[in-house]
Backbone bond lengths (Angstrom), bond angles and torsions (degrees), N, CA, C in turn:
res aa  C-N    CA-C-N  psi(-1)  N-CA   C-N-CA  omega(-1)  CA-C   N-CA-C  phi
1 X - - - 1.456 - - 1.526 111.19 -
2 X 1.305 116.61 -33.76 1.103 131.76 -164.84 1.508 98.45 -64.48
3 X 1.037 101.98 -73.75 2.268 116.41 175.53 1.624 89.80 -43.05
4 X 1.277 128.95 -77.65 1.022 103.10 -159.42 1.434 137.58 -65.87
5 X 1.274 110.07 2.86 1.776 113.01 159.96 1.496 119.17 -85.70
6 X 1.384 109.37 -32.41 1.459 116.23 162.56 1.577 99.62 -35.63
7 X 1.495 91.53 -84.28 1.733 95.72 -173.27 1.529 134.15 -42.00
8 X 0.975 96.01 -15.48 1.639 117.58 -165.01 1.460 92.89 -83.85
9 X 1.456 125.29 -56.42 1.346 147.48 162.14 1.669 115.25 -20.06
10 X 1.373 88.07 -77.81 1.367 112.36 -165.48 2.040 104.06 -59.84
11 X 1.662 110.43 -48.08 1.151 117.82 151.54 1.421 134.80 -28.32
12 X 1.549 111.59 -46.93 1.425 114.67 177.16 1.976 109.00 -86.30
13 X 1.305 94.64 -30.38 1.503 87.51 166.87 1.623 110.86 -54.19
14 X 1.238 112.34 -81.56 1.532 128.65 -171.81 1.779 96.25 -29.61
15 X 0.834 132.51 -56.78 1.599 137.76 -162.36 1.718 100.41 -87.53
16 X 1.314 144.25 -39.54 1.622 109.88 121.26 1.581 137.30 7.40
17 X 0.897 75.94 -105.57 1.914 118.57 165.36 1.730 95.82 -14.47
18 X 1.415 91.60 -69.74 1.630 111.16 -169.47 2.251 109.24 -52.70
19 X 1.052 89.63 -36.47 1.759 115.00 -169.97 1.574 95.81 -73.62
20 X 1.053 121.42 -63.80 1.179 125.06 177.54 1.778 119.91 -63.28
21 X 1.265 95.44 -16.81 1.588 87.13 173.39 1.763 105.31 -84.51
22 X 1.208 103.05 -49.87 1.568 131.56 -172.56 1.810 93.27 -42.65
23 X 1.283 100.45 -63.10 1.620 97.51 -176.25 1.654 126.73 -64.93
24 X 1.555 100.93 -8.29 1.677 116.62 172.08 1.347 110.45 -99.97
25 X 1.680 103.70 -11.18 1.864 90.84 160.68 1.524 105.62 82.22
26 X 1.402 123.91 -16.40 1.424 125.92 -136.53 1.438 106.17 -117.53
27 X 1.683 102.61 -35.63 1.289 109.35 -170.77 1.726 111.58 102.95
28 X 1.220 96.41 -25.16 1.570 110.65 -167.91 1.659 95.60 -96.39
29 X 1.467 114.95 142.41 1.531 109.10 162.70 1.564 130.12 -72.69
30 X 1.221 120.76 123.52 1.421 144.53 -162.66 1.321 102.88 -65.32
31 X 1.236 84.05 137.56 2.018 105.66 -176.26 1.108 110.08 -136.32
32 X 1.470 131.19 159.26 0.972 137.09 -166.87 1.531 88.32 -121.11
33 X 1.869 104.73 136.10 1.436 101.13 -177.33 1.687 86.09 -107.98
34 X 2.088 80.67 167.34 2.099 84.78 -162.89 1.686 96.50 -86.49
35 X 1.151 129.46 164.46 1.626 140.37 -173.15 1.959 87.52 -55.03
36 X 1.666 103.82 162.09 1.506 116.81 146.11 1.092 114.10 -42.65
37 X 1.729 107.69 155.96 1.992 106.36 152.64 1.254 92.28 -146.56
38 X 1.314 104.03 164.08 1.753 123.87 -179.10 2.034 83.99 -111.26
39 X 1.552 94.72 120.70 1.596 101.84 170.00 1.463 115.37 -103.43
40 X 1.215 127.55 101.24 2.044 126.56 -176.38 1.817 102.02 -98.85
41 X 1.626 93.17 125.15 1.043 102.31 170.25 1.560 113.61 -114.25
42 X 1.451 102.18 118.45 1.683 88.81 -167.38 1.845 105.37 -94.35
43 X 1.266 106.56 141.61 1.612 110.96 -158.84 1.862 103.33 -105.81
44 X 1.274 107.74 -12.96 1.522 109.40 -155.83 1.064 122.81 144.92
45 X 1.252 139.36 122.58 1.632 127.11 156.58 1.244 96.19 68.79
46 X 1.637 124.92 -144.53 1.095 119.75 176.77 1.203 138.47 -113.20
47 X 1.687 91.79 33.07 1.440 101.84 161.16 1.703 131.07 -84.17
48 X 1.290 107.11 111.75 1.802 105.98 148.77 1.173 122.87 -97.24
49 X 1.957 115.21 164.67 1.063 122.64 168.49 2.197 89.26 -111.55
50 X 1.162 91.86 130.07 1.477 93.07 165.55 1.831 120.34 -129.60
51 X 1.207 120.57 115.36 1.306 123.99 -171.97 1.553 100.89 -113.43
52 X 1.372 117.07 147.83 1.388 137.45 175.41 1.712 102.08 -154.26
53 X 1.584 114.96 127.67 1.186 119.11 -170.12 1.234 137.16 26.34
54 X 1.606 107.47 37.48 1.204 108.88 162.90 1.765 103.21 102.22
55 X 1.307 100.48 2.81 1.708 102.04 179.66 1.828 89.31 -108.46
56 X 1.869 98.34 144.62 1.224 82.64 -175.66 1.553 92.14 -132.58
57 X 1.820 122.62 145.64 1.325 99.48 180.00 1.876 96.21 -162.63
58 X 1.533 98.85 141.32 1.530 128.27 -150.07 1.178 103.14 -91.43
59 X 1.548 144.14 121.85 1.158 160.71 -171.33 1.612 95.50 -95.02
60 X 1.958 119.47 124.48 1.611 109.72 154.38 1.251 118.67 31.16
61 X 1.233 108.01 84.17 2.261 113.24 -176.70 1.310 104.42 -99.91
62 X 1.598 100.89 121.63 1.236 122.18 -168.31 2.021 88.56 -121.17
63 X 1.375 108.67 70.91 1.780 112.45 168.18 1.203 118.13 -64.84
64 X 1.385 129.63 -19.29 1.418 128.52 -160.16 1.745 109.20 -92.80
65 X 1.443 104.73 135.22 1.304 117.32 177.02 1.625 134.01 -111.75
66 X 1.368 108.85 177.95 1.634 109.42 -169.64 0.898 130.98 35.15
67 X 1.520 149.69 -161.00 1.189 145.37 -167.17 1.627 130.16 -50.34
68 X 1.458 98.39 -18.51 1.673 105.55 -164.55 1.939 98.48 -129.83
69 X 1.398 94.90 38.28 1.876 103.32 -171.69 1.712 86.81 -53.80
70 X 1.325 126.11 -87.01 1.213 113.33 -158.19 1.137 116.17 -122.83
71 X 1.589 162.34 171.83 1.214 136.35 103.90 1.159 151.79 -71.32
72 X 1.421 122.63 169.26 1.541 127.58 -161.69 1.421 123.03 -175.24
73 X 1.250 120.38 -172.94 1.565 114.47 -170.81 1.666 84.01 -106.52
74 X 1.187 118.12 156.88 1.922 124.54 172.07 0.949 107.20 -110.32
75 X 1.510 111.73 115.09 1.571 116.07 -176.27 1.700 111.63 -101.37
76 X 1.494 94.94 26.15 1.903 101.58 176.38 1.592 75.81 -105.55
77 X 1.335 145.34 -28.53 1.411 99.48 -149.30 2.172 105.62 -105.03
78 X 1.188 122.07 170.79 1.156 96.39 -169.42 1.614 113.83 -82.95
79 X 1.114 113.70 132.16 1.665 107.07 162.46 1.736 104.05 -136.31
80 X 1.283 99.75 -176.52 2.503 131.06 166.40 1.250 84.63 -53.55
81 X 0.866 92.24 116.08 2.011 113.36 146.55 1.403 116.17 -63.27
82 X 1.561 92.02 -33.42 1.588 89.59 174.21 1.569 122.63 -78.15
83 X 1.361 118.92 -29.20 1.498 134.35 -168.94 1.775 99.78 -108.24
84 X 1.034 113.50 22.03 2.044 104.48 179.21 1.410 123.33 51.68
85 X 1.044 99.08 177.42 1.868 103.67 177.90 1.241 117.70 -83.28
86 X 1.389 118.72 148.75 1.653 112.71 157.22 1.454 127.02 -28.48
87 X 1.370 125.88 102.75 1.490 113.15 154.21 1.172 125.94 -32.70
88 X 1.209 151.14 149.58 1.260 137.22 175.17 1.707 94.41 -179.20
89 X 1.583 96.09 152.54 1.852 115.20 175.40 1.552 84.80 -84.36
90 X 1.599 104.09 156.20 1.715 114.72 -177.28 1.635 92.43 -148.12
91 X 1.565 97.83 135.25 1.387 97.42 -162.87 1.924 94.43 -100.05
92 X 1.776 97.07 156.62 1.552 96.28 169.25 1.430 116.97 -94.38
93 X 1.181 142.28 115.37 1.833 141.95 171.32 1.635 117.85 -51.15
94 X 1.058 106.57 -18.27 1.778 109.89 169.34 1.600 112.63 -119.01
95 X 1.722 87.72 160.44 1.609 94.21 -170.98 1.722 103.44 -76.55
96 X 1.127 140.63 168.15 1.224 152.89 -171.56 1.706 96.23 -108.82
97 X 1.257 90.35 101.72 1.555 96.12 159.22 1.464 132.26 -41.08
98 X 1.279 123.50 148.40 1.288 127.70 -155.20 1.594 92.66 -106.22
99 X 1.302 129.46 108.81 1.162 134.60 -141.47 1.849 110.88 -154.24
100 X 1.239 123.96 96.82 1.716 134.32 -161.32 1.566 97.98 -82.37
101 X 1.592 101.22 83.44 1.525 114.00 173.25 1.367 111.04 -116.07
102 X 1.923 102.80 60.53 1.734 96.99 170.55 1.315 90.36 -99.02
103 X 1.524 139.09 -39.55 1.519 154.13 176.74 1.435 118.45 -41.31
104 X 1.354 144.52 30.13 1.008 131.61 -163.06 1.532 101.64 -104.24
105 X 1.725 90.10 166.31 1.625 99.87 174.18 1.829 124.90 -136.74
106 X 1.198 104.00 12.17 1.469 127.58 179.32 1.497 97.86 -176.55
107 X 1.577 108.48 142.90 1.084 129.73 133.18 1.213 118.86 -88.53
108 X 1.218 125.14 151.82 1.500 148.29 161.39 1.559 129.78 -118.48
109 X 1.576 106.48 95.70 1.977 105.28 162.19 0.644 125.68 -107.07
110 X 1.397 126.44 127.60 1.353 133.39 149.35 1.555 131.11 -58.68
111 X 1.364 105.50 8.06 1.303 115.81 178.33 1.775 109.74 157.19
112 X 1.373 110.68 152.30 1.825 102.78 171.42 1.334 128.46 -112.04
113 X 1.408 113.97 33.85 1.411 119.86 -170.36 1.840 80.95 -91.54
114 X 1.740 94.27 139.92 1.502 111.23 -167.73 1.847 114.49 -53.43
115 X 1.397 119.09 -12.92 1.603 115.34 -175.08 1.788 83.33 -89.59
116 X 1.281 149.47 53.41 0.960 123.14 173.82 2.133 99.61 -163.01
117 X 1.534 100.34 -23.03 1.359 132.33 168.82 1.523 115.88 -138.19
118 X 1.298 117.15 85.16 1.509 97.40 -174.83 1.268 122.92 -101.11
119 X 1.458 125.92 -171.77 1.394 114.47 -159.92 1.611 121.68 -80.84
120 X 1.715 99.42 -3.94 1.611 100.47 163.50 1.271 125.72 -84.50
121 X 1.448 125.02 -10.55 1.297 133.74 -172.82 1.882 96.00 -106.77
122 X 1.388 115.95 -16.82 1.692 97.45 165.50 1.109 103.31 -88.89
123 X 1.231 125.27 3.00 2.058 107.56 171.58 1.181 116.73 -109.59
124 X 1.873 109.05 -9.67 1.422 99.55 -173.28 1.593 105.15 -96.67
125 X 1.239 122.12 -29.53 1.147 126.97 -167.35 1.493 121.67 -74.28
126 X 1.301 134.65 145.73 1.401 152.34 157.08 1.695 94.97 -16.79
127 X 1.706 95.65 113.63 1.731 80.73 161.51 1.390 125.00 -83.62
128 X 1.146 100.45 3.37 1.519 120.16 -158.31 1.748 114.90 -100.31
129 X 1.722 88.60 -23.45 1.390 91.33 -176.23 1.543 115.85 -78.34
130 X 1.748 117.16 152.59 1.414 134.22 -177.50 1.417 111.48 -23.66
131 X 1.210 145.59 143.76 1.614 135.46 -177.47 1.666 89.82 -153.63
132 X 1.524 122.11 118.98 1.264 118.36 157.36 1.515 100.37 -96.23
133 X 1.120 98.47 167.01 2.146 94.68 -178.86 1.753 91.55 -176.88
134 X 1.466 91.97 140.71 2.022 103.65 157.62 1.567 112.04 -13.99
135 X 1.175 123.40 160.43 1.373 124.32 161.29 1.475 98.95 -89.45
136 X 1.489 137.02 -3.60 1.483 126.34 170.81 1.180 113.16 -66.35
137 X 1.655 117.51 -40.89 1.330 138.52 -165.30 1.279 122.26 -53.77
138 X 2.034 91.56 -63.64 1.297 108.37 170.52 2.160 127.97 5.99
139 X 1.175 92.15 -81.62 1.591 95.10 -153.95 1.874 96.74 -65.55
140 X 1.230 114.47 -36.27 1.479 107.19 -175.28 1.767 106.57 -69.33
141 X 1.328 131.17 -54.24 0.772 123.94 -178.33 2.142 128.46 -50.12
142 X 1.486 97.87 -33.10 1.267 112.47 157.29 1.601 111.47 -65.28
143 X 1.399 128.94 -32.78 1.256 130.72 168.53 1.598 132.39 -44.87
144 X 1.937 89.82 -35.77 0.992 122.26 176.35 1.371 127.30 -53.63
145 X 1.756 107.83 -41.89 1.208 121.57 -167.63 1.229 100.62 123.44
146 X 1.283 140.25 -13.69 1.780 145.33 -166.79 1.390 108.44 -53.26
147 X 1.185 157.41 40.75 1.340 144.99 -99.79 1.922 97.44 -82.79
148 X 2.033 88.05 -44.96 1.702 102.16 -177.91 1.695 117.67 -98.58
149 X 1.852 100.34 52.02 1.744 107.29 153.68 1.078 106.66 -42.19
150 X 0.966 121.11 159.34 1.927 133.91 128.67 0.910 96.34 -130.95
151 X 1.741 107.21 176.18 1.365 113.29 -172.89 1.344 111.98 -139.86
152 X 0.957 147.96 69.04 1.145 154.85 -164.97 2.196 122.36 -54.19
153 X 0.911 122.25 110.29 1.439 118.84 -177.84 1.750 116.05 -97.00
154 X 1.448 96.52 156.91 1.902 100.07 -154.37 1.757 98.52 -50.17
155 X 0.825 128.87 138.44 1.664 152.52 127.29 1.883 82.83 91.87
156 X 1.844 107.15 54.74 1.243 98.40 145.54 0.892 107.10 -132.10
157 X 1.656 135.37 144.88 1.610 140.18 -166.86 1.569 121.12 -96.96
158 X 1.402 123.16 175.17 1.362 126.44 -172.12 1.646 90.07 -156.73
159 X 1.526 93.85 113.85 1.538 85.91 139.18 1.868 154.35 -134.77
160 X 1.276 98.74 139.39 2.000 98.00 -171.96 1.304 119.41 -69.41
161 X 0.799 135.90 156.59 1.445 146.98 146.14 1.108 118.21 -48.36
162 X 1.054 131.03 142.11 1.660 124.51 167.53 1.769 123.45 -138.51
163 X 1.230 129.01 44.47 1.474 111.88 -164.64 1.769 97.02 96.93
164 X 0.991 104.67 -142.76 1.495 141.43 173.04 1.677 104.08 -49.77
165 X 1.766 118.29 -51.26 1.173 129.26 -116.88 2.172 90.16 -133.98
166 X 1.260 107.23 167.14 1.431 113.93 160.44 1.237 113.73 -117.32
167 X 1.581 93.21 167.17 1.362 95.83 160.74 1.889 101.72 -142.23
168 X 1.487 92.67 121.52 1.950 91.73 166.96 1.377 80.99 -100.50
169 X 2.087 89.84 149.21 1.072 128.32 143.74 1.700 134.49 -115.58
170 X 1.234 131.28 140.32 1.484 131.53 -131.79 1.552 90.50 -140.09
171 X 0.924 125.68 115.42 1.694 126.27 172.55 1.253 110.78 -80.46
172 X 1.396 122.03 138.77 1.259 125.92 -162.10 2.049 103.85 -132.04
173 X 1.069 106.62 128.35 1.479 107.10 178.66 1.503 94.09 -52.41
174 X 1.902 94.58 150.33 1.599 102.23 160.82 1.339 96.76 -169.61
175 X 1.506 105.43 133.68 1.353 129.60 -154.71 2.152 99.77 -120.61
176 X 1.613 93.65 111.40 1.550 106.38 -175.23 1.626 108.12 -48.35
177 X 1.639 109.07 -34.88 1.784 110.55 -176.61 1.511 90.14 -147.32
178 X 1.419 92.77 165.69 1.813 106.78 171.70 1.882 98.00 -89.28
179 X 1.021 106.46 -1.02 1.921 83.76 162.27 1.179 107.99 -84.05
180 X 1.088 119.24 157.36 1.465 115.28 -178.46 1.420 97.70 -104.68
181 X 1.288 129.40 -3.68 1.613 120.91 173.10 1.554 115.74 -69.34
182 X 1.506 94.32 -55.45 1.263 125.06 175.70 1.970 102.52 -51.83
183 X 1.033 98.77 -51.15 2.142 98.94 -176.98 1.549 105.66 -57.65
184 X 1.598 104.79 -32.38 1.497 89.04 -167.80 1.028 119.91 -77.53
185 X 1.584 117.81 -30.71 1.336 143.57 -178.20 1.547 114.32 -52.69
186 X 1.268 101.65 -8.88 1.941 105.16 -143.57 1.884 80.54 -120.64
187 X 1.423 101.46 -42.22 1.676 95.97 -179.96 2.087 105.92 115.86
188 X 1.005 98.86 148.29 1.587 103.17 -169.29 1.784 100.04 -78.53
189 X 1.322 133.19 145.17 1.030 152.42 174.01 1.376 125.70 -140.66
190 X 1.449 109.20 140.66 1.585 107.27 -178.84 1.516 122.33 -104.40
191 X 1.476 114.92 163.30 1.417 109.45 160.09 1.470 96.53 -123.45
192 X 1.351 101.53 -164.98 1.568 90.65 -150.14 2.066 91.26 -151.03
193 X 0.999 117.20 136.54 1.276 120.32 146.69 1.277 122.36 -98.90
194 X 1.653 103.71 161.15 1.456 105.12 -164.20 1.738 119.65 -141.50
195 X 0.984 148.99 105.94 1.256 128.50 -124.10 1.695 94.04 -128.06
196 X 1.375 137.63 103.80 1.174 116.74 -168.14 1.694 94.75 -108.07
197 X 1.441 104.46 141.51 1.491 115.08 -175.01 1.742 125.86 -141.26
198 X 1.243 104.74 139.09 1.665 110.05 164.24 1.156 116.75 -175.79
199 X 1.867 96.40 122.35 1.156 96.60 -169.27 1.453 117.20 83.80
200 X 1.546 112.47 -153.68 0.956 106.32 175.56 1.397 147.24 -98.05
201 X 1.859 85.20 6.71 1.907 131.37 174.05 1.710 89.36 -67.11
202 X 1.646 107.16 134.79 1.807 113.33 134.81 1.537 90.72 -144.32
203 X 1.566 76.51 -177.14 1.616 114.64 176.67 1.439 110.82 -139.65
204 X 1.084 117.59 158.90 1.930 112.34 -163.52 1.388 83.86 -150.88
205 X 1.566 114.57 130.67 1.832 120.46 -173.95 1.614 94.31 -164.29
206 X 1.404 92.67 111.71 1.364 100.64 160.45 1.446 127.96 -117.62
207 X 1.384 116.83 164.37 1.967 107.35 -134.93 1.637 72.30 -135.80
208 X 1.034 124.96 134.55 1.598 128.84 169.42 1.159 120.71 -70.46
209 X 1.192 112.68 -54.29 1.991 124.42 -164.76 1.214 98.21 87.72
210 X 1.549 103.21 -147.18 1.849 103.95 -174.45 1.589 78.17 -108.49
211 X 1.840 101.00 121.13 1.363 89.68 164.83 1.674 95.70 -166.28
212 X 1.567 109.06 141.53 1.482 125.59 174.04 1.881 99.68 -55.35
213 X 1.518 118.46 146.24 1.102 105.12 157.90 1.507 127.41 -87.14
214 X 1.681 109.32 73.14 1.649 110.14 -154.41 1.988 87.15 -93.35
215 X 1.407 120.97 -174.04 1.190 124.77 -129.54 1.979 96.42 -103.95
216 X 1.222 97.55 -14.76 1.828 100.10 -178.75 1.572 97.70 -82.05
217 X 1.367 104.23 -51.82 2.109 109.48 172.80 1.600 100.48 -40.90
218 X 1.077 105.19 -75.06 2.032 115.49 -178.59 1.113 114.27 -25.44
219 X 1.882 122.85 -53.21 1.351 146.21 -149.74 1.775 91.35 -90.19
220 X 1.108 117.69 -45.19 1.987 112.13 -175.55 1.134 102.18 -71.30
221 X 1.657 152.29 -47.91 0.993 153.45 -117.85 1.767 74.49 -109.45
222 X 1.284 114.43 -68.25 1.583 119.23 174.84 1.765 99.48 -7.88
223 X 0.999 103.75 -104.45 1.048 140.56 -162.32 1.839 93.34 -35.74
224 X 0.951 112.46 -67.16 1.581 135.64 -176.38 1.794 78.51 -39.31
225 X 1.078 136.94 -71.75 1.388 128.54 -171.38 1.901 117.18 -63.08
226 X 1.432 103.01 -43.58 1.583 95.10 151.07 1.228 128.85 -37.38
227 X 1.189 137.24 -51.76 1.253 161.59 -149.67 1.414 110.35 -94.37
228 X 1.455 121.43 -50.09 1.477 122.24 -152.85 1.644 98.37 -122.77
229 X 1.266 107.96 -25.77 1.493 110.57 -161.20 1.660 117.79 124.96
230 X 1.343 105.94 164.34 1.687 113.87 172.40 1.389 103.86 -55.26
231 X 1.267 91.65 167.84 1.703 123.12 -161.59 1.817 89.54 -93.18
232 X 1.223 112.36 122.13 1.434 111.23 165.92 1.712 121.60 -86.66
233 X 1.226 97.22 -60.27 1.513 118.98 170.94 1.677 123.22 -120.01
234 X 1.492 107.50 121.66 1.359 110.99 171.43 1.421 120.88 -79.80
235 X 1.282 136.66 127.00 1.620 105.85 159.48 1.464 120.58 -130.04
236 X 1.022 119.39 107.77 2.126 128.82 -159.69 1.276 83.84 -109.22
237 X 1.268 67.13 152.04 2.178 110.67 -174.78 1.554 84.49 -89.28
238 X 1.712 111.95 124.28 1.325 115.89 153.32 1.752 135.44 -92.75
239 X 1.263 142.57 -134.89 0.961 131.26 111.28 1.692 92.23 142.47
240 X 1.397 114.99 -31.42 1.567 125.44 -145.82 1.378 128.74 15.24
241 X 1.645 103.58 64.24 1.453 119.62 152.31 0.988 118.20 -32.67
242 X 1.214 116.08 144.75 1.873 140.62 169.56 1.501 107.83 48.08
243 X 1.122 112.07 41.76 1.563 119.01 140.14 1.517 135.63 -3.36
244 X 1.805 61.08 -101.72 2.061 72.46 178.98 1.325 110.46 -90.37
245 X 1.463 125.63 29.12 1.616 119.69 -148.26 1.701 80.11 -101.51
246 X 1.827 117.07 -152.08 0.580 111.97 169.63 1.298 125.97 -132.02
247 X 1.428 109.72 27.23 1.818 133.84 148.85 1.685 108.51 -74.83
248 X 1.091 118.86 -14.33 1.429 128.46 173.91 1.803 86.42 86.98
249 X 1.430 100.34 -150.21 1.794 127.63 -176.13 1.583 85.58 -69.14
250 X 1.698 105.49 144.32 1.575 111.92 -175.56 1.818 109.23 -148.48
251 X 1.807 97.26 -0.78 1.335 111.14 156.66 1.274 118.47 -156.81
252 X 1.550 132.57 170.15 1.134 135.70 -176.33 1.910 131.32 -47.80
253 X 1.083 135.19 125.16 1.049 134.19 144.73 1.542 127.80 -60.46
254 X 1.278 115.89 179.41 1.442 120.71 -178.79 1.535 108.54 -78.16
255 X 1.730 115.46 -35.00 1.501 116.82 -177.98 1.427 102.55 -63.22
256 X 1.666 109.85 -31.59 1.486 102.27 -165.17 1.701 118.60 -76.95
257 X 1.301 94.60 -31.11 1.614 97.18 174.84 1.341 111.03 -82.93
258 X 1.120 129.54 -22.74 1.803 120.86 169.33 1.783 111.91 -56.98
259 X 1.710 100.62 -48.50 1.617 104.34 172.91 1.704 103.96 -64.60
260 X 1.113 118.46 -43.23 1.733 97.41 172.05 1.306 119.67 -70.13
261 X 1.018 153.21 -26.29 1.278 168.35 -155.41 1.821 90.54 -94.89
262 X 0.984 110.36 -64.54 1.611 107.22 -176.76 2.189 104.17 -52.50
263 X 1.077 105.11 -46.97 1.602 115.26 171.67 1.459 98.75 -56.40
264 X 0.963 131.60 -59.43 1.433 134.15 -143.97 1.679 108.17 -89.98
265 X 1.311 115.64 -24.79 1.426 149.04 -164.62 2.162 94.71 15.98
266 X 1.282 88.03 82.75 1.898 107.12 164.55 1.387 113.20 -73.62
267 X 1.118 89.80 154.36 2.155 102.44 178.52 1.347 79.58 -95.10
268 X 0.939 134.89 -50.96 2.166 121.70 -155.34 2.067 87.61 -130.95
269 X 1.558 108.16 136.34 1.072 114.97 149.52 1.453 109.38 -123.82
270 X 1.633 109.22 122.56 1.190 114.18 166.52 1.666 122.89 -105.00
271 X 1.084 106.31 119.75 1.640 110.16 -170.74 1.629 109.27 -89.35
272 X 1.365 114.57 125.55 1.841 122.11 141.77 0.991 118.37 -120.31
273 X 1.394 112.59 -160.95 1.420 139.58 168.51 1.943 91.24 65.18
274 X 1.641 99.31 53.44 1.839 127.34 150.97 0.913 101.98 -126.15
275 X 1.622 99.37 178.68 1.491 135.93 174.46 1.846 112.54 14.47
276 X 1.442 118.28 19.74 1.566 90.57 167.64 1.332 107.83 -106.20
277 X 1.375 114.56 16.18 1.663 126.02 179.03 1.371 118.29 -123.41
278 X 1.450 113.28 148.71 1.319 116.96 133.52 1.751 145.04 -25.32
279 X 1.276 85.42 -49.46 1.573 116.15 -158.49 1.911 92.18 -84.20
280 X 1.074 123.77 -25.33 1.498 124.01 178.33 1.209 107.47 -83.46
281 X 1.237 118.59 114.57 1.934 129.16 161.03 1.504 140.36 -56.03
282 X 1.953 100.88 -47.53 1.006 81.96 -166.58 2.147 94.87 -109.21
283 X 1.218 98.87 143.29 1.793 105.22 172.53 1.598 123.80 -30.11
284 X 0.996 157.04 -173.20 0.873 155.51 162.02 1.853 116.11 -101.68
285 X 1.660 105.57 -26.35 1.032 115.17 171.52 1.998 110.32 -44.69
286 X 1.183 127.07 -59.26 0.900 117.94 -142.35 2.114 94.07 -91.66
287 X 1.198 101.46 19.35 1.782 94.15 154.37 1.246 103.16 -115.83
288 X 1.065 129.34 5.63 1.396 129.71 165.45 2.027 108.39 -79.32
289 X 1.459 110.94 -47.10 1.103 96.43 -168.14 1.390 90.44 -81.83
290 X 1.184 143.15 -22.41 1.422 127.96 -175.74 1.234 109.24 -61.36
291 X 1.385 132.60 -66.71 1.709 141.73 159.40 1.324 119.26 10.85
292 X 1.689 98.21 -42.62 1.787 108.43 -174.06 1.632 122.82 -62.15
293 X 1.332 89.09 90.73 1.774 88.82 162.49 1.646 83.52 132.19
294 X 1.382 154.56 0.97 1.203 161.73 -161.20 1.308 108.59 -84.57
295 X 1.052 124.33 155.14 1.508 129.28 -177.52 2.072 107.14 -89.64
296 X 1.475 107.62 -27.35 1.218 87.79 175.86 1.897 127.10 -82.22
297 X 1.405 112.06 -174.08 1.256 89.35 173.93 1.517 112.71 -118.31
298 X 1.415 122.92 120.93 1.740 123.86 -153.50 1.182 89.18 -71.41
299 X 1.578 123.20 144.53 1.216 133.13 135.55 1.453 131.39 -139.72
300 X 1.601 80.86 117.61 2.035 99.24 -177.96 1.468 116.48 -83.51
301 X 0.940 146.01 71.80 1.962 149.29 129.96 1.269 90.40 -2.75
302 X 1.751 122.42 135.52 1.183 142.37 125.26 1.905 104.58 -50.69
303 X 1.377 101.10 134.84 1.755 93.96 155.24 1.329 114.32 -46.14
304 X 1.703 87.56 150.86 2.064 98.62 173.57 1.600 93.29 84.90
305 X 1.311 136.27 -40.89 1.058 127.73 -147.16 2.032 100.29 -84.88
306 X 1.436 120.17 149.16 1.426 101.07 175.78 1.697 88.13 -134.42
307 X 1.620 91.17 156.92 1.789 116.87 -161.02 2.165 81.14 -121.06
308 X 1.375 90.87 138.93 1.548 107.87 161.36 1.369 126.78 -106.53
309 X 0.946 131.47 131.00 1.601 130.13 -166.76 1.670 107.64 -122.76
């Protein structure tokens, strides 16, 4: 009796076995593969690393650390409009994640003023490697040595390859202040949508840059969700730079991203471009208490740390 339940056993396995190959066509036993994910690793400021099937690509690299991370002019402190801001070294308050960015396959700016590209990430990086950037950017960054800029202009798209899967990207106006004296002065910048896909899987993530939520930004993103689908993931530049300076506010607050976020109505808002600086004013705490009662769902990452979507 004993043998023959073995066998009996072993029988119903094998004829399993057999079903599952039969239904994979293949010969091989059938598996179910797990869905895509979009993996964001937020590094600082406004750098991400974002990978999807094996494509990997770097948001605004801010490499430089401790007290002397980058320099720049400070547009919190007051100076002449006519004569610019103080030069000055600006230190970073967090450690810089330890982060294996020889592998890349796009860069991504939202702009090239040095708190956003600084001068450790133009010496360390591939001159060679992919660079989308503003069409303002363009010619300096080729100045640079960038050999493979592009330049991408508002609400025209690109799309990569990815594995299996794509990814379009969609340039999105983004305006440093709602004066328009003040925007021009500062230089045109993009944000960018990003559409990761396969099959019949996406993800829809749009990345702000430094930008007011004034009513042409509101109106593309609109539409961009008409068009493509809901907003999965938000991610706005916080910090409300230049305050008290005398460019006025030159990035988002917490009131401001709740009123975009209510426009934009996201399943996930993920906030940077806080607390890994000096140069950022306001805490991060207080878009947290604003958040309360919001339809999206906040999520704050420590640096280094990566979220799957």
């Amino acid at each position: 009796m004993h043998h023959y339940l073995t066998a009996l056993c072993l029988s119903l396995l094998l004829g399993a076995a057999d079903l599952l190959a039969a239904e994979s066509g293949t010969g091989q036993a059938y598996t179910v593969s797990s869905p895509p994910q979009v993996s964001i690793t937020w590094l600082g400021g406004p750098t991400m690393l974002l990978e999807f099937n094996g494509f990997r690509l770097l948001t605004d690299p801010m490499l430089g650390s401790g007290e002397h991370a980058f320099i720049m002019g400070d547009p919190n402190e007051p100076f002449d409009l006519k004569h610019g801001p103080n030069i000055k070294e600006h230190a970073r308050l967090t450690a810089l994640p330890e982060t294996d960015l020889s592998q890349l396959d796009l860069l991504l700016l939202s702009h090239a003023h040095e708190d956003h590209f600084d001068q450790q990430a133009q010496s360390q990086l591939d001159k060679g490697l992919s660079l989308l950037v503003p069409e303002h950017d363009l010619g300096a960054l080729r100045a640079k040595g960038f050999t493979a800029a592009q330049s991408l202009a508002w609400q025209q798209s690109l799309e990569y390859q990815a594995g299996a899967g794509q990814i379009r990207i969609t340039a999105v106006a983004a305006h440093h202040s709602a004066d328009p004296a003040m925007d021009a002065l500062l230089g045109a910048g993009n944000g960018y949508w990003l559409e990761f896909s396969q099959g019949n899987w996406s993800k829809r993530l749009y990345w702000t840059g430094d930008t007011m939520p004034v009513s042409d930004v509101l109106t593309q993103v609109q539409t961009l969700t008409q068009q493509r689908g809901p907003l999965d993931i938000l991610v706005p530049h916080l910090g409300r730079v230049g305050t008290p300076g005398p460019l006025g506010q030159i990035s988002m607050g917490a009131s401001d991203v709740v009123d975009m976020a209510r426009a934009l109505q996201p399943a996930h808002l993920l906030p940077i471009h806080h607390s890994s600086y000096a140069l950022y004013l306001e805490p991060i705490s207080v878009l947290t208490e604003a958040s309360t009662g919001e339809d999206y769902q906040l999520d704050l990452p420590q640096e280094g740390v990566t979220l799957h979507y």
